[in-house]
C-alpha positions in Angstrom: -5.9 0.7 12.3 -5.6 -0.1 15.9 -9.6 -0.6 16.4 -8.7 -3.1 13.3 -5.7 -4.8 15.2 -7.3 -4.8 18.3 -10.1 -7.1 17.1 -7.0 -9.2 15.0 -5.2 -10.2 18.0 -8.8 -11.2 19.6 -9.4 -13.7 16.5 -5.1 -15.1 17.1 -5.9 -15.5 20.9 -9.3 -17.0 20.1 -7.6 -19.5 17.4 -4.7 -20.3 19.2 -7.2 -22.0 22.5 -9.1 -23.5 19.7 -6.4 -24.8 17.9 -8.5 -23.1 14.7 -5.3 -23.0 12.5 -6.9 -21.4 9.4 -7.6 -18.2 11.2 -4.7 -18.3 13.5 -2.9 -18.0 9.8 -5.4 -15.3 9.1 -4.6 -14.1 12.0 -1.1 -13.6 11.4 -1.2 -12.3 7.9 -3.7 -9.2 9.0 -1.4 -8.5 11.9 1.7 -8.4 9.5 -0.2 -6.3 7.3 -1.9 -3.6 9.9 1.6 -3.1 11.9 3.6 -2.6 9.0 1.4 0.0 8.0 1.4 1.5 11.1 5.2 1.8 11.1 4.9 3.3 7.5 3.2 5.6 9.4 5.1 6.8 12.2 8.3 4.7 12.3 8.5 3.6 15.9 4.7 2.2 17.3 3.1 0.3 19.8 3.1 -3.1 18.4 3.5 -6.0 21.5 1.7 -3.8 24.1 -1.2 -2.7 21.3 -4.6 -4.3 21.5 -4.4 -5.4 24.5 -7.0 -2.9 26.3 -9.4 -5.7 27.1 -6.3 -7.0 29.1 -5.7 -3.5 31.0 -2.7 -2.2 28.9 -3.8 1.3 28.4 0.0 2.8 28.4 1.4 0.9 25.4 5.3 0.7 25.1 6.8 1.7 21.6 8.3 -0.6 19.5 11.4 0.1 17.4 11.0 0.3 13.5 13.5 -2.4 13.3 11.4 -5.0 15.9 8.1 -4.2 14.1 9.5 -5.4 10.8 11.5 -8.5 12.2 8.2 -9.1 13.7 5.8 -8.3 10.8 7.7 -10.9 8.2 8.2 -13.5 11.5 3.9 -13.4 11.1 3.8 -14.0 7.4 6.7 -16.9 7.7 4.7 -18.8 10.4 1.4 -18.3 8.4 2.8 -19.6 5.4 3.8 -22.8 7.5 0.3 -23.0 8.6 -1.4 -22.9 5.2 1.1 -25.3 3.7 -0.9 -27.7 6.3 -4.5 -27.0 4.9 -6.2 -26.2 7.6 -10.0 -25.1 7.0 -12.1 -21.8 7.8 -14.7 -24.5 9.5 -16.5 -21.9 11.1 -16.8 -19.9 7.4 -16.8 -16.0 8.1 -13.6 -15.4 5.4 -15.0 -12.6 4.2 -11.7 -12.1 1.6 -11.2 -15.6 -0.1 -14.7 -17.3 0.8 -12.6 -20.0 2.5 -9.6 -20.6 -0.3 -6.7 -21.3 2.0 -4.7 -21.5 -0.8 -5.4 -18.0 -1.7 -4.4 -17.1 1.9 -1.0 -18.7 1.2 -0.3 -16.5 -1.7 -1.2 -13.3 0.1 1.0 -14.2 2.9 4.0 -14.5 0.5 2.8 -11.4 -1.3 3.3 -9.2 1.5 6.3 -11.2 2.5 8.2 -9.8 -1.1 6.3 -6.1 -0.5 8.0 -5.7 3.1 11.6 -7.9 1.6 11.5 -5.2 -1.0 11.2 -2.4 1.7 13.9 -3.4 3.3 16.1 -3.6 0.3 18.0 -0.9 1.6 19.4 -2.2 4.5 22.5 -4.6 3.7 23.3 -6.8 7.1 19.5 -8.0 5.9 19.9 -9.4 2.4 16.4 -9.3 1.3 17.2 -9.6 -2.1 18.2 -13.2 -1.6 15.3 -14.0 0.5 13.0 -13.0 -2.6 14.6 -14.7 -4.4 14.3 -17.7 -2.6 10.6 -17.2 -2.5 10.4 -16.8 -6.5 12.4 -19.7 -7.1 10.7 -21.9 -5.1 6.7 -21.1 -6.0 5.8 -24.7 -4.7 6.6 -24.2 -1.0 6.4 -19.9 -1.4 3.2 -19.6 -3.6 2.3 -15.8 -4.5 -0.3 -14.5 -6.2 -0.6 -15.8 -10.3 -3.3 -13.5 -11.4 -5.6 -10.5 -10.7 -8.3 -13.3 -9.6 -5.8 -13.9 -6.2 -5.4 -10.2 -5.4 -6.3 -9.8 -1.7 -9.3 -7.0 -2.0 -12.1 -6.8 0.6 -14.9 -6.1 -1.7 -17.7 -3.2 -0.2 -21.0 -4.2 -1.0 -22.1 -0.8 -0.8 -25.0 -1.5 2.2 -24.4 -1.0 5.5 -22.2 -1.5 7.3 -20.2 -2.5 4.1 -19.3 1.1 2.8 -16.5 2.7 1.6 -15.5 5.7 4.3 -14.5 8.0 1.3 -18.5 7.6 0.9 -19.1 9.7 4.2 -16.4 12.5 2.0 -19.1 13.5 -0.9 -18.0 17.0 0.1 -14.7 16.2 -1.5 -16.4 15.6 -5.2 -16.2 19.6 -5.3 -13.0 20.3 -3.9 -10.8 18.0 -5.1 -8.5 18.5 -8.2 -5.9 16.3 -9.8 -2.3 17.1 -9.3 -0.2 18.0 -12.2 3.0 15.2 -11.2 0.8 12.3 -11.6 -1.3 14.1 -15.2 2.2 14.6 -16.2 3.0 11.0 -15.4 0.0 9.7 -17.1 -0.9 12.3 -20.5 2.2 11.3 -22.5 1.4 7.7 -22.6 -2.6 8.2 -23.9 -2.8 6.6 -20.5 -7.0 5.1 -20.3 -6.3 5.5 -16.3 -6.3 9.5 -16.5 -9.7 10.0 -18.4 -10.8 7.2 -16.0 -9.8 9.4 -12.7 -10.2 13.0 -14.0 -12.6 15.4 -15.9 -11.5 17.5 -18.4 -11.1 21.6 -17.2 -14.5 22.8 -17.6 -12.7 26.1 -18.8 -11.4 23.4 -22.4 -13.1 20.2 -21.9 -12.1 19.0 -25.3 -8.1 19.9 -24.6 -5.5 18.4 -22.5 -5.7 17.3 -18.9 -4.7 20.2 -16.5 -2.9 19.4 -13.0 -2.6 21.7 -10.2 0.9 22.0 -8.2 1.4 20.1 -5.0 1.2 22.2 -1.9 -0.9 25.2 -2.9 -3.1 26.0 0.1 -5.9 27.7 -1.6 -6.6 26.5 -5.2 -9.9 27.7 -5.8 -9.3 30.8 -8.0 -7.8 28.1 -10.6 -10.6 25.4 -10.4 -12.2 25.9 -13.9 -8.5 26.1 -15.3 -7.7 22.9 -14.1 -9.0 18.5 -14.9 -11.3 17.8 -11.2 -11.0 14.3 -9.8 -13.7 12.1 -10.7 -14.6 10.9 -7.3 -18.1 10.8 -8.5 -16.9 7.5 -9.9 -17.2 6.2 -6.1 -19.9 8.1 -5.0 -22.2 6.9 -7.5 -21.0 3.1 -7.2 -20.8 2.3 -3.8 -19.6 -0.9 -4.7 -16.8 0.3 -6.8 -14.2 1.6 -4.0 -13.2 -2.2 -3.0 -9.8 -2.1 -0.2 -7.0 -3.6 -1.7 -4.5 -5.2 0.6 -2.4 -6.2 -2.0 -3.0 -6.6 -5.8 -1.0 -9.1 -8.7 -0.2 -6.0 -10.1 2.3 -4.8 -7.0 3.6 -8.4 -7.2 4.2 -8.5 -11.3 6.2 -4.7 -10.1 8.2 -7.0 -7.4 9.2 -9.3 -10.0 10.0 -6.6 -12.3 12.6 -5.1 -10.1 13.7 -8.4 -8.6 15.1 -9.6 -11.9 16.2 -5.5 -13.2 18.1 -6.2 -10.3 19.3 -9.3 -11.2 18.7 -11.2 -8.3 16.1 -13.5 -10.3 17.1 -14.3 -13.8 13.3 -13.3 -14.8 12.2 -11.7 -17.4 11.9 -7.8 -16.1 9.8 -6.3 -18.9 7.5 -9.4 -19.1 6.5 -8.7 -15.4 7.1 -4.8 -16.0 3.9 -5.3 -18.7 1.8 -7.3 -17.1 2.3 -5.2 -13.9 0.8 -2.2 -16.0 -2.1 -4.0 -17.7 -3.0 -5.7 -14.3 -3.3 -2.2 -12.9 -5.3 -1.3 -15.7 -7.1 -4.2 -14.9 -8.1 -3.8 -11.7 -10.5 -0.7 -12.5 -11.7 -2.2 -15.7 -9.6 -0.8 -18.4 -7.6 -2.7 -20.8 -4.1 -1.6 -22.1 -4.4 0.3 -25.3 -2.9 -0.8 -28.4 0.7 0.4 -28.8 1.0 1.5 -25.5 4.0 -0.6 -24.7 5.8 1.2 -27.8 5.2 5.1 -26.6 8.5 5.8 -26.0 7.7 7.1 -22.1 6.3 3.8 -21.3 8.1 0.8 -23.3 10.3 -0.9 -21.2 13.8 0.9 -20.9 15.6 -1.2 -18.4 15.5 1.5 -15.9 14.3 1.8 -11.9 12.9 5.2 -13.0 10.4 3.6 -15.7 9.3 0.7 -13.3 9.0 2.9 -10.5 7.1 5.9 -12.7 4.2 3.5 -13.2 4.3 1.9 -9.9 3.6 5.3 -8.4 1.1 5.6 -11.0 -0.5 2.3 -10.3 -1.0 2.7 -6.7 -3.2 5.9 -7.4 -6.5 6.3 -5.3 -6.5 3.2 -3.6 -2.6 2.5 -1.9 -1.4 6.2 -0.8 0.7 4.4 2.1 2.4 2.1 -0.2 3.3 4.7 -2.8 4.4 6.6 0.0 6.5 4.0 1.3 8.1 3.2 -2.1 9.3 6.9 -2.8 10.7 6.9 0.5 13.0 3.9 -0.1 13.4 4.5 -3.8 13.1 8.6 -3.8 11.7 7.7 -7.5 9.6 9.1 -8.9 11.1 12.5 -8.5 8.6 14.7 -7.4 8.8 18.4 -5.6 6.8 19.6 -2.6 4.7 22.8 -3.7 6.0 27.1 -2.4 3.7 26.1 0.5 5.1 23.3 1.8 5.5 23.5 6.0 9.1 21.2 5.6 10.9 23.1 3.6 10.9 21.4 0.2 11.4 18.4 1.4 9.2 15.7 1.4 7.6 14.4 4.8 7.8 11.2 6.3 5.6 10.0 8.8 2.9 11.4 10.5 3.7 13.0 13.9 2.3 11.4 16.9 -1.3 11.9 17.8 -1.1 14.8 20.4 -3.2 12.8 22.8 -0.4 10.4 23.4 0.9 12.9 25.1 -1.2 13.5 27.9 -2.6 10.0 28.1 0.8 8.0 27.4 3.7 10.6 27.9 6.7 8.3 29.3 6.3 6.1 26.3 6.1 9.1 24.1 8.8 10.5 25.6 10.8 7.7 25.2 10.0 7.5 21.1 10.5 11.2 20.2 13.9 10.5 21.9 14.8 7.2 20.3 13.7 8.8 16.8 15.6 12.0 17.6 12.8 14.1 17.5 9.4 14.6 16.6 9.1 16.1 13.4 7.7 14.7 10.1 10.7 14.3 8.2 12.8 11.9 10.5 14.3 9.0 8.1 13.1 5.5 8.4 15.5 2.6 9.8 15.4 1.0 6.3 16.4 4.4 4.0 
């Protein structure tokens, strides 16, 4: 992530002496995008000292949770300002949209009501009324209308354009599928879990099988239990596209925003087509009746919009579904007997252990401001 935000800052210094506004908007919205990940990840980060080796900062300050997010929805602000302009990708390379600027504005304001959304939780901020500003006001706030504006960098499957999980084929043998998201998915006659998972090779014609969460050594229970079908990947190189944001996160947005009723939208309209684009997007279609299964129908409940949101983000958006049962704690789920936090579930990484030899007063400084440096330290916005 900071190899990738490293060479984002050179294309926003770049634009900015050119006065190229596209990509300085481009610019922006990757920045936005690769920070608040980072934070996701370890709460307080470098962020204003970080990418700047070429200039000789090697010791990067850390950056308060709170600055990175003020920061990361200042980016997507400015860049929708830029797009509303119409700039053009003159010199071409957009290797995401093929030069739509439009389609740039919509994935600014996409991540704009992702990170609003995160922040929910924190009150002096009213987010809530700042997405709903943007969904009232599509004309100057466009977001994405359809799976065709999702923002998904699309691996050709020839190098250099490949899918890391492709360097993992060790993986196809080892890994199984847990029994919280086959117990999500089996009650619904849900297309997604034949699509992921095989069948137990011990009852290939019975019910999917999930392994508990946390269990160090599951290989004495491999036959007993549905294997992940990363095969899938493996044999289509093409098929493991990175997904920045899809419709179908922004259709779950909308659902809560108006559950919530700070939108006087429709919830289940955007609940269902938040499921059937996630469906969608790995070329499934909803099955008939689905919506009337009693586990999935709309119920006017957090817990069903966030059950399937979880579910949705499966094998492609582990940070975001990460992030959303951190600030929602939904869907309940329980850490496995060999869990190292003590049944609770972590919540960032821990710092790389070469920060501290290489940075250590600006390690020091973050371990204190967090209040330690364990993995279960609560985000600002919980």
């Amino acid at each position: 992530m900071y190899l990738t935000l490293g060479n984002t800052q050179v294309i926003i210094d770049n634009s900015q002496k050119a006065g190229s506004e596209a990509y300085l908007g481009a610019g922006y919205v990757l920045k936005a995008f690769y920070v608040a990940a980072i934070t996701e990840l370890w709460i307080d980060a470098p962020m204003s000292d970080a990418g700047k080796g070429i200039e000789g900062v090697i010791q990067p300050s850390y950056d308060k949770q709170e600055a990175i997010y003020t920061e990361v929805l200042s980016l997507l602000n400015q860049a929708n300002t830029i797009f509303t302009t119409s700039p053009e990708f003159s010199q071409g390379g957009d290797v995401i949209y093929g030069g739509d600027v439009a389609k740039w504005q919509k994935f600014a304001n996409s991540l704009r009501l992702r990170y609003l959304l995160r922040l929910s939780n924190v009150t002096s901020l009213d987010t809530p009324s700042q997405i709903a500003t943007i969904l009232n006001n599509p004309s100057s706030n466009p977001i994405f209308e359809s799976d065709a504006d999702s923002a998904i960098y699309d691996f050709t499957g020839s190098s250099p354009s490949i899918a890391a999980i492709l360097n993992l084929t060790s993986l196809a043998d080892l890994t199984v599928m847990n029994e919280a998201y086959v117990d999500c998915l089996q009650p619904l006659g849900d297309p997604r879990l034949d699509f992921f998972a095989r069948k137990p090779t011990s009852n290939p014609t019975g019910p999917h099988v999930g392994i508990e969460s946390g269990i160090l050594d599951p290989s004495n229970q491999r036959d007993d239990v549905s294997a992940s079908r990363l095969d899938l990947f493996f044999d289509n190189p093409g098929l493991k596209d990175f997904a920045f944001i899809t419709y179908s996160e922004v259709e779950f947005i909308r659902a809560e925003a108006a559950l919530k009723t700070w939108t006087s939208e429709n919830a289940q309209t955007h609940y269902e087509a938040a499921v059937t684009s996630s469906m969608a997007f790995w070329g499934l279609s909803v099955p008939a009746n689905y919506f009337s299964n009693a586990e999935a129908m709309w119920n006017d409940t957090l817990e069903r919009l966030m059950k399937q949101k979880w579910a949705s983000f499966y094998n492609f958006n582990s940070i975001e579904a990460w992030g959303e049962y951190k600030r929602t704690e939904l869907p309940v789920l329980q850490p496995g007997p060999d869990n190292v936090t003590s049944g609770v579930v972590p919540t960032r990484f821990i710092y790389p252990l070469n920060e501290q030899s290489l940075n250590r007063s600006n390690y020091d400084a973050a371990v204190q401001n967090l209040g330690g440096y364990t993995n279960t330290i609560a985000h600002w916005y919980q």
